[in-house]
VOGU-3710 file (C-alpha; in Angstrom, 3 decimals, decimal comma):
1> xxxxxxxxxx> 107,078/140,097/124,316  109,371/141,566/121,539  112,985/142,967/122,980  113,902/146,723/122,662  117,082/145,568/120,828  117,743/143,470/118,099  120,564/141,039/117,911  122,283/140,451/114,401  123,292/136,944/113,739  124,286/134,702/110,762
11> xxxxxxxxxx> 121,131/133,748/108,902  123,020/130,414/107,731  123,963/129,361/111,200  123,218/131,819/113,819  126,497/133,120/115,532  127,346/136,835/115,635  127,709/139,011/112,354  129,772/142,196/111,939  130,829/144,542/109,203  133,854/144,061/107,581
21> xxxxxxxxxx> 136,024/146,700/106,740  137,697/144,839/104,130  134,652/143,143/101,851  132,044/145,866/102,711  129,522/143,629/103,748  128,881/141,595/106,912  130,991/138,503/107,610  130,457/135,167/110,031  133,620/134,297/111,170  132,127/130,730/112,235
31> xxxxxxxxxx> 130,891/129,864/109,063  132,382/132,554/106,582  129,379/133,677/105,154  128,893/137,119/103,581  126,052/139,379/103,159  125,485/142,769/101,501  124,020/145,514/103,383  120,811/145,549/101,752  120,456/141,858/102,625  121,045/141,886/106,496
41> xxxxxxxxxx> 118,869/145,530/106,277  115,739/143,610/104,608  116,038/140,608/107,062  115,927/142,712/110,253  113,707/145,044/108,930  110,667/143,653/110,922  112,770/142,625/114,157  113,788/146,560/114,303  110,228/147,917/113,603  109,282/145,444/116,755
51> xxxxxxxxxx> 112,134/146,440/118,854  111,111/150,707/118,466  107,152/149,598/119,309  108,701/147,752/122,406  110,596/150,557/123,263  107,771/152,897/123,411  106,320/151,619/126,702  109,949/151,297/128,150  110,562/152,066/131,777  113,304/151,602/134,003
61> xxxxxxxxxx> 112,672/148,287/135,957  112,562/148,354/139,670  114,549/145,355/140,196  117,747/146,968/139,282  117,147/149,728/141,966  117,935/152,578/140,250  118,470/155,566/141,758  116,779/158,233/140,566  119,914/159,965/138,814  120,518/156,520/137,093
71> xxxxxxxxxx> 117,371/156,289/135,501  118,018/159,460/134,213  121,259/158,193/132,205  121,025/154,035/132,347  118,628/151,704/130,415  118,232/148,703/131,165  117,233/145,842/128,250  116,775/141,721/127,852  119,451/140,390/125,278  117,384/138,309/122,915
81> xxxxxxxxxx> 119,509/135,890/122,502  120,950/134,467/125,774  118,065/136,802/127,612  121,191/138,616/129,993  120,058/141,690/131,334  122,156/144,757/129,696  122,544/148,241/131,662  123,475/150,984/128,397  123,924/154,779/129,114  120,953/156,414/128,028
91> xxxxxxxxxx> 122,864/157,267/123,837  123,525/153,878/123,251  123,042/153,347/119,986  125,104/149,631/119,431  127,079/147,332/121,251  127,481/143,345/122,036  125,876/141,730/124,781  129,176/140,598/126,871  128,032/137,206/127,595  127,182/135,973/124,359
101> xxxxxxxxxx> 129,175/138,679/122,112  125,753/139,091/119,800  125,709/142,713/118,242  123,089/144,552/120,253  121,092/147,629/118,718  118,945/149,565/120,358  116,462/150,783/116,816  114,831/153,303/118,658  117,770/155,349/118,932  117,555/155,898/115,323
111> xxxxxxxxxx> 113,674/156,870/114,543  112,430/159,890/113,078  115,301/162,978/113,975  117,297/160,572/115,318  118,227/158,354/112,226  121,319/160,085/110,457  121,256/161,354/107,133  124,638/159,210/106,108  127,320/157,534/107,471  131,317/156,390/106,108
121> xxxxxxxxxx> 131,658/152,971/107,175  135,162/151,813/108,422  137,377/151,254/106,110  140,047/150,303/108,286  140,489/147,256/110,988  141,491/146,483/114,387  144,906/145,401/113,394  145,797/148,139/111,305  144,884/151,008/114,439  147,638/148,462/116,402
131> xxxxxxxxxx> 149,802/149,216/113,959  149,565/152,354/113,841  150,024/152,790/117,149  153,439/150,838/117,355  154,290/153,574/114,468  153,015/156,554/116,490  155,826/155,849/119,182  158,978/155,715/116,642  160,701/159,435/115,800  159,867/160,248/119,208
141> xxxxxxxxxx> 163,419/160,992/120,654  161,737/162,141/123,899  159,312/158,782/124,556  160,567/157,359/127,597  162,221/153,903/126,452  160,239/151,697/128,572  156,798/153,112/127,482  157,326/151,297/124,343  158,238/148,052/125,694  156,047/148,279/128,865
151> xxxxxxxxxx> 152,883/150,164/127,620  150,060/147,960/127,565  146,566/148,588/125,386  143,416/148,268/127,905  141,335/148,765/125,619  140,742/149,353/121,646  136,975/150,111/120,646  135,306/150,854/117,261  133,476/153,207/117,146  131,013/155,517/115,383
161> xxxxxxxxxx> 130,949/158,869/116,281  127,942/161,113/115,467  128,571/164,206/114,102  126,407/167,281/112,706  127,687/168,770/109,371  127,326/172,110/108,783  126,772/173,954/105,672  126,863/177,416/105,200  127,699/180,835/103,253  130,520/183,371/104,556
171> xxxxxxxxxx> 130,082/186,701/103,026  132,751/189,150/103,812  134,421/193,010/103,309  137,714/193,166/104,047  139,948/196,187/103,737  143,877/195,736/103,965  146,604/198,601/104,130  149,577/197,069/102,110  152,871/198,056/101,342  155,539/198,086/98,825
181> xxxxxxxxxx> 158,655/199,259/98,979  161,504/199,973/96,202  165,636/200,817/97,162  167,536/202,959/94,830  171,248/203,808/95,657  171,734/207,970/95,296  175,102/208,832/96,251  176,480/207,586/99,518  172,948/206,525/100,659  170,672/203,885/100,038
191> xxxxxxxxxx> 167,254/205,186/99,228  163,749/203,332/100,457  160,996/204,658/99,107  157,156/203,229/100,416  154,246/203,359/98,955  151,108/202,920/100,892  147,758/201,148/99,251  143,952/200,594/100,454  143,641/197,238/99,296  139,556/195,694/99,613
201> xxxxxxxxxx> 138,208/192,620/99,023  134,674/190,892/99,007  132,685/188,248/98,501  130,965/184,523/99,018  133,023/181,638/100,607  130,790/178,397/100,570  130,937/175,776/102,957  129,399/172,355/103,155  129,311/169,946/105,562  131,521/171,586/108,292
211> xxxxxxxxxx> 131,923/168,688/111,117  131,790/169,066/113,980  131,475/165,728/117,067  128,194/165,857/118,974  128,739/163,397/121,317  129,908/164,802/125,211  131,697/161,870/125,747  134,480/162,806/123,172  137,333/165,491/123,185  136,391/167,860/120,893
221> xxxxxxxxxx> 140,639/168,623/119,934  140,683/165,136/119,634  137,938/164,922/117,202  139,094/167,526/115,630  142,598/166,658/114,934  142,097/163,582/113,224  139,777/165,168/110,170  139,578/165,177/107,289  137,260/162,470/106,161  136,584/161,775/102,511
231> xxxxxxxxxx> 132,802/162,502/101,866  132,987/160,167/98,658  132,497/157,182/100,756  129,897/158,340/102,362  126,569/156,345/101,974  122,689/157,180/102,809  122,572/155,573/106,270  121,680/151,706/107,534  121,622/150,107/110,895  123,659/147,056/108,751
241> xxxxxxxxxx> 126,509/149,341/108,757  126,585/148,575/112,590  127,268/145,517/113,780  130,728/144,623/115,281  131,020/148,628/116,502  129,650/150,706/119,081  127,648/153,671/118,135  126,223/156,544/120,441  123,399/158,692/119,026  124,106/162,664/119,396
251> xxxxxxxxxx> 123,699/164,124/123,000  125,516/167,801/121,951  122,286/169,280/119,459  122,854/171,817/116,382  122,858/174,879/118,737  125,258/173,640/121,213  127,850/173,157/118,597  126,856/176,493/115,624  129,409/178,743/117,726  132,300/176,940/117,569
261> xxxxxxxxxx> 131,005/175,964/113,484  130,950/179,358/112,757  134,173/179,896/114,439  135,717/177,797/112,080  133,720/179,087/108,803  134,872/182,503/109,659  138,504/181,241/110,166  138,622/179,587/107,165  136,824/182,331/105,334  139,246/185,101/106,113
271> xxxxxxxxxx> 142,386/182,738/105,607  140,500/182,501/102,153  140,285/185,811/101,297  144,230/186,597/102,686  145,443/184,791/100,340  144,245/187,072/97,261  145,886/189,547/98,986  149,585/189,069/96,389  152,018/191,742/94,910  152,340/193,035/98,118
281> xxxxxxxxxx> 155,599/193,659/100,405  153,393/193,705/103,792  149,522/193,642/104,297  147,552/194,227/107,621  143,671/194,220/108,688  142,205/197,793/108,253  138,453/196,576/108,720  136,989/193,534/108,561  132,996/192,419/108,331  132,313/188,770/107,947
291> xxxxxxxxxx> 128,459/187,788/108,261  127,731/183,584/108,222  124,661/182,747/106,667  123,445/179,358/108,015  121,990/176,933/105,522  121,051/173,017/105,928  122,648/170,327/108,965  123,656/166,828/108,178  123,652/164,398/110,820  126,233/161,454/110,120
301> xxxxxxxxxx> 127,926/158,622/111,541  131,646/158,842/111,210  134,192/156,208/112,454  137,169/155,787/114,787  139,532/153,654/116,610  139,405/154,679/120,084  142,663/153,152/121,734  143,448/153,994/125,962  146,772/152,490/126,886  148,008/152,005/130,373
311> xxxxxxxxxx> 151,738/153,071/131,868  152,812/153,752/135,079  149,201/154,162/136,593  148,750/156,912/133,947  146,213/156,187/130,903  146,962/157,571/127,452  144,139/158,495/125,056  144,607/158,062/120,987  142,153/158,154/118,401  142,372/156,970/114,534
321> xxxxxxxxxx> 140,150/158,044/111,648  139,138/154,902/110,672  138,352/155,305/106,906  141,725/157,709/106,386  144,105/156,127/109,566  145,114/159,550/110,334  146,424/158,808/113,841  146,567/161,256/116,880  146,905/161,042/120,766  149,235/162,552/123,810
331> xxxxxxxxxx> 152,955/161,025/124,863  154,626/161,364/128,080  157,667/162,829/127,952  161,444/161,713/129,313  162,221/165,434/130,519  166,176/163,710/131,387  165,990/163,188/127,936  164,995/166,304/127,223  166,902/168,585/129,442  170,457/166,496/128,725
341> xxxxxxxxxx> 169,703/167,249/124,655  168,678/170,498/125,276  171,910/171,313/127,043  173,965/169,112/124,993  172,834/171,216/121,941  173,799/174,500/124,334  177,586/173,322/125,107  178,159/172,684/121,076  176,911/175,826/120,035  179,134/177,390/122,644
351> xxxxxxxxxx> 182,297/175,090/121,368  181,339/176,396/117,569  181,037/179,897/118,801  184,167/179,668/121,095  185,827/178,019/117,352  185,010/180,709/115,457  185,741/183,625/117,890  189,123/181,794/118,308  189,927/181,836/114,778  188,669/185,610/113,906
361> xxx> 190,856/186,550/117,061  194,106/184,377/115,973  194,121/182,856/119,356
//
């Protein structure tokens, strides 16, 4: 009986296959072979189409007793290759089997309105998030000194995050009261004179592809802070693109996410229009009416390195874009560090001040 996944493997001599940042194409590190997308994508072409017909009489199997709040979140598949049983959350989309480290995909995940429009494949490596990471920590004058030399890396994952990108019209009327103001010397006085002006402004800001993560599993600030990606690399989607890196499909739909979208469109849209707002001494909001007009939703596959570090029972969480290596994640902080700085700085701006009063005074 054909397997609900589909392992990827050499076709020259049958050990694990992955995508390589580097070349583009997927690589055998056993026997060094290479193979374009379109290659590995024609091979498995049948395999997947078996795998989603397999999948469509799929049920939970008794003999991994479930409960029944399990089977609402936990699959359970045969690996094909070394036939270990695998237990994936319900949005697993790829992984390896972790007894014979094949790539495992699950091609059901990606039928019909499930398949993403496009993906940006990594662009970036293991090693390169690592160093990064070593990077992150210098400048920091407030890292506590053993984090560095005693923070450990539990785990680093690649991984492809789905995300739904947003496109959309902002049309807006603004009206601004602004100010300028001219000084004239008359006499003993100095003269300010203000004049007062209704300044308005309209018109279309266009956006495309606004992202935004839909996955639950990942921080949306987190997410967030390590855009932008470069939409020039971004290619129609394949499964190829997969192997060596995990992959979730969306569990956070279109509506779930088109508030905090628009949040950002109208943000972005009135920052927009601000800045043609010049000539001016002062400016301020009089009225403002900002409509969005939805238009079409991209789903896409976008990549990070996910890295969790371990130090003094505490786990720190940092995330790299992994076609730009824009880095991000949270530091504890040496607060004896920071308090002796902080009133080092106090006690030599005191000494200047004392200085200066000193020599004003002629003491």
């Amino acid at each position: 009986m054909p397997s609900q996944v589909t392992n990827y493997k050499c076709p020259h001599c049958g050990a694990p296959i992955h995508f390589d940042a580097d070349t583009q194409k997927l690589k055998c590190d056993n026997c060094g072979s290479s193979f374009s997308v379109a290659e590995i994508e024609d091979l498995y072409a049948e395999a997947n189409a078996e795998a989603v017909i397999a999948s469509e009489d799929y049920s939970p199997s008794d003999t991994l007793q479930f409960t029944d709040e399990e089977k609402l979140h936990l699959r359970a598949y045969s690996c094909p290759s070394c036939s270990a049983q695998l237990i994936y959350e319900e949005t697993t989309v790829a992984s390896a089997c972790p007894y014979c480290n094949n790539t495992t995909i699950v091609p059901s995940q990606l039928e019909g309105a499930l398949k993403p429009d496009y993906i940006i494949p990594f662009k970036l490596k293991k090693d390169e998030a690592i160093k990064k990471l070593s990077n992150y920590y210098r400048g920091k004058p407030f890292l506590p000194s053993a984090f560095t030399h005693n923070n450990h890396i539990e785990e680093i994952k690649g991984i492809y995050v789905p995300f739904w990108l947003y496109d959309g019209d902002a049309r807006a009327d603004i009206s601004y009261l602004a100010t300028k103001s001219h000084s004239h010397i008359s006499g003993d006085y100095q003269v300010t004179k203000t004049d007062y002006y209704e300044v308005l402004r309209g018109g279309n800001v266009t956006f495309e592809m606004v992202p935004a993560d839909a996955s639950s599993k990942m921080d949306d600030a987190l997410m967030d802070s390590i855009e932008p990606y470069d939409y020039k690399d971004m290619v129609p989607f394949e499964i190829s693109y997969l192997p060596g890196y995990l992959a979730d499909k969306y569990d956070v739909s279109v509506v779930e996410n088109k508030d905090r979208v628009e949040t950002r469109m109208r943000n972005s849209a009135i920052a927009a229009i601000d800045n043609t707002v010049n000539g001016y001494d002062s400016y301020s909001k009089e009225k403002t009416r900002l409509d969005i007009i939805p238009d079409r939703v991209h789903y896409a596959f976008l990549p990070i390195w996910y890295l969790t570090t371990k130090w003094n029972d505490e786990y720190y969480v940092f995330a790299m874009n992994g076609q730009t290596g824009k880095f991000i994640g949270d530091l504890p902080v040496d607060y004896k560090k920071f308090w002796l700085t902080l009133i080092s700085m106090a006690l030599i701006g005191i000494a200047i001040l004392w200085l200066v009063f000193g020599f004003l005074l002629g003491w």
